[in-house]
N, C-alpha and C positions, 0 to 999 in steps of 0.2 A: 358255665357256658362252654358247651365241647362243637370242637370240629367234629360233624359229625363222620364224616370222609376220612378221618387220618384216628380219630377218639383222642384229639389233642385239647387239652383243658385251656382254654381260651381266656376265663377270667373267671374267678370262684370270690365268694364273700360268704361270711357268717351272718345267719337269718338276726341271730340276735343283736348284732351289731348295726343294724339299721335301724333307726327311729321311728318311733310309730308302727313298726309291726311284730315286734318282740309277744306280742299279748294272742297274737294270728295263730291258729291252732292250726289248720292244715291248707292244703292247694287245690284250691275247685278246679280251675281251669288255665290254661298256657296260649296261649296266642302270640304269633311272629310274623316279622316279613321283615326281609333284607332291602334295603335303600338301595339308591342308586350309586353309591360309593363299596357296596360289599360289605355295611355292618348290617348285625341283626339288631332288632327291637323288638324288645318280647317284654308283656303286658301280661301279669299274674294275677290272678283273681284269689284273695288269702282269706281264707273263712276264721272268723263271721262277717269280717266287713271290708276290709282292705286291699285297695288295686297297687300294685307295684310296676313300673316301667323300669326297663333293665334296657340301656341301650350299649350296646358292645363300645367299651374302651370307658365307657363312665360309671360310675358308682350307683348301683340301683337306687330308685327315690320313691316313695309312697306317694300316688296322684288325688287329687280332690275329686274322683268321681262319684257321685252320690248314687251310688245303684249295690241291691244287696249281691252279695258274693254267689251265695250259695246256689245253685242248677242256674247260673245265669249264661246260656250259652252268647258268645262274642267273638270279634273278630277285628282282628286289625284292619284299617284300607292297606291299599296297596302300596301307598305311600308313608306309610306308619305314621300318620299324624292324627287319624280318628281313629273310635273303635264304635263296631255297631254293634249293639244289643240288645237284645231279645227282651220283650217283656214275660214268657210266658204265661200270655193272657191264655184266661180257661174259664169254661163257666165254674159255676158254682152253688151248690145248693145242694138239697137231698134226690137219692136216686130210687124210685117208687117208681117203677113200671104199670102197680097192678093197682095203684090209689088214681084215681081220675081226678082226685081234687087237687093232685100237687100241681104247684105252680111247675112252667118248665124252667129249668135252671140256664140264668144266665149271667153274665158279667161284663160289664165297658171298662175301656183302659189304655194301656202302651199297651201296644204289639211290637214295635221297634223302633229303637231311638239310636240318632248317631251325635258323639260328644267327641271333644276334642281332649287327646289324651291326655297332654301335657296340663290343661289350667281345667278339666272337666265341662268346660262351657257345652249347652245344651246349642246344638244343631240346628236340630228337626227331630218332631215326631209325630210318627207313625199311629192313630190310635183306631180304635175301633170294638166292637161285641162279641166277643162269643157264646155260643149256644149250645156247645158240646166241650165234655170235660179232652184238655188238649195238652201237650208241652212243647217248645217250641226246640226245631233242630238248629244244628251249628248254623246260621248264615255263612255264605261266601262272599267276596267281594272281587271284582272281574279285577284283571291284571290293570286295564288301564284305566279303571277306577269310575269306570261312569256306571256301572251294573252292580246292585244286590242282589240277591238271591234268597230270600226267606220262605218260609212256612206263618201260614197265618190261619186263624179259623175263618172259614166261609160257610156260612148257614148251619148244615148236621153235619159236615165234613171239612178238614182240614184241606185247605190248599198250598199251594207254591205261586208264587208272586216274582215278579221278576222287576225290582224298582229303581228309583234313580238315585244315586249318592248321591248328586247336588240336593234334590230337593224332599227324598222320601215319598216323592208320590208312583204310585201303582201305577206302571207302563201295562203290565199283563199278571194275568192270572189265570192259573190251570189248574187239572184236578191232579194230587198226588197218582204215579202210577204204581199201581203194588201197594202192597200193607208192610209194616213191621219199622224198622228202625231207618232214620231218613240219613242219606247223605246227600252234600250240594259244592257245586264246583261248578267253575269255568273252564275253558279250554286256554292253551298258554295267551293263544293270541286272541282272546274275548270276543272270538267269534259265534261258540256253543257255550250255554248251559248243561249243567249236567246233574240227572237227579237217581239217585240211588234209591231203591226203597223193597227193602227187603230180600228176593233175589229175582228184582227186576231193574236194569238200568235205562234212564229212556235221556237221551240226546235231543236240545231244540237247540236251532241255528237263530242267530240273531240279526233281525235285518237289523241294518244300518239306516 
């Protein structure tokens, strides 16, 4: 763990020496956020199966959350006490344009679920159909923690969702603007969303 402002090593451990993830072959994913004291908590996703929480000044520990490692995109709240993640629902099934008797492919499931870091316990989730082959972008979480921000399939296109931490239900829903690789953020004071996609960026203001 480095300051990343000075590249002063903050607190370092050998992978091997932690329990239970000696057997973890690589790093899907890193997710953090700083508390309101100034440490970080950063929640590691270890392929094939194992979550780590590393919380600055403590000893990293392997968490009980039952969700697979590998393309699982996630995020801490703001307050590092949950993480939301993504189910990448996508349909499924064969792709035949030119056969009329295929079925159209499709799949039910998580779309996104939020669990509590420390004991794993299930939240709330998110579920729902898709109808188009999909993968889900990083979620953001607003600074002061009442906003998600996901991607989800809607009908023959993906959309962005705009939902509530407390409860996972859908406040709003819009069309992705642009094609290609998604990014999602809020603005510091969770006033604006913000969506990347491709080399288009489009800004929505959030009523209150």
């Amino acid at each position: 763990m480095v300051d990343a402002r000075t590249g002063t090593i903050l607190q370092s451990v050998e992978k091997d020496s932690i329990p239970d993830l000696s057997d973890q072959k690589s790093i899907q994913a890193v997710t953090s956020q700083i508390d309101a004291f100034g440490k970080a908590h950063v929640l590691i996703a270890w392929a094939p199966g194992k979550w780590l929480l590393w919380v600055q000044g403590q000893p990293p520990r392997v968490v009980p959350i039952s969700w697979t490692t590998r393309s699982t995109p996630s995020v801490l709240s703001s307050d590092a006490t949950s993480v939301l993640i993504m189910g990448n629902l996508s349909a499924t099934g064969s792709i035949c344009e030119l056969r009329a008797s295929c079925p159209p492919p499709t799949q039910s499931g998580t779309i996104a679920e939020l669990r509590d870091v420390s004991t794993g316990r299930l939240k709330w989730t998110l579920s729902g159909t898709a109808s188009i082959f999909s993968h889900s972008a990083v979620p953001a979480v607003s600074p002061d923690a009442r906003y998600g921000l996901i991607t989800l399939p809607d009908g023959e296109r993906n959309a962005i969702a705009l939902i509530s931490m407390d409860t996972g239900e859908v406040i709003q829903k819009f069309q992705q603007p642009g094609w290609g690789p998604t990014g999602l953020s809020f603005s510091p004071d969770s006033k604006f969303a913000m969506v990347a996609a491709g080399t288009m960026m489009a800004t929505y203001a959030i009523e209150k």
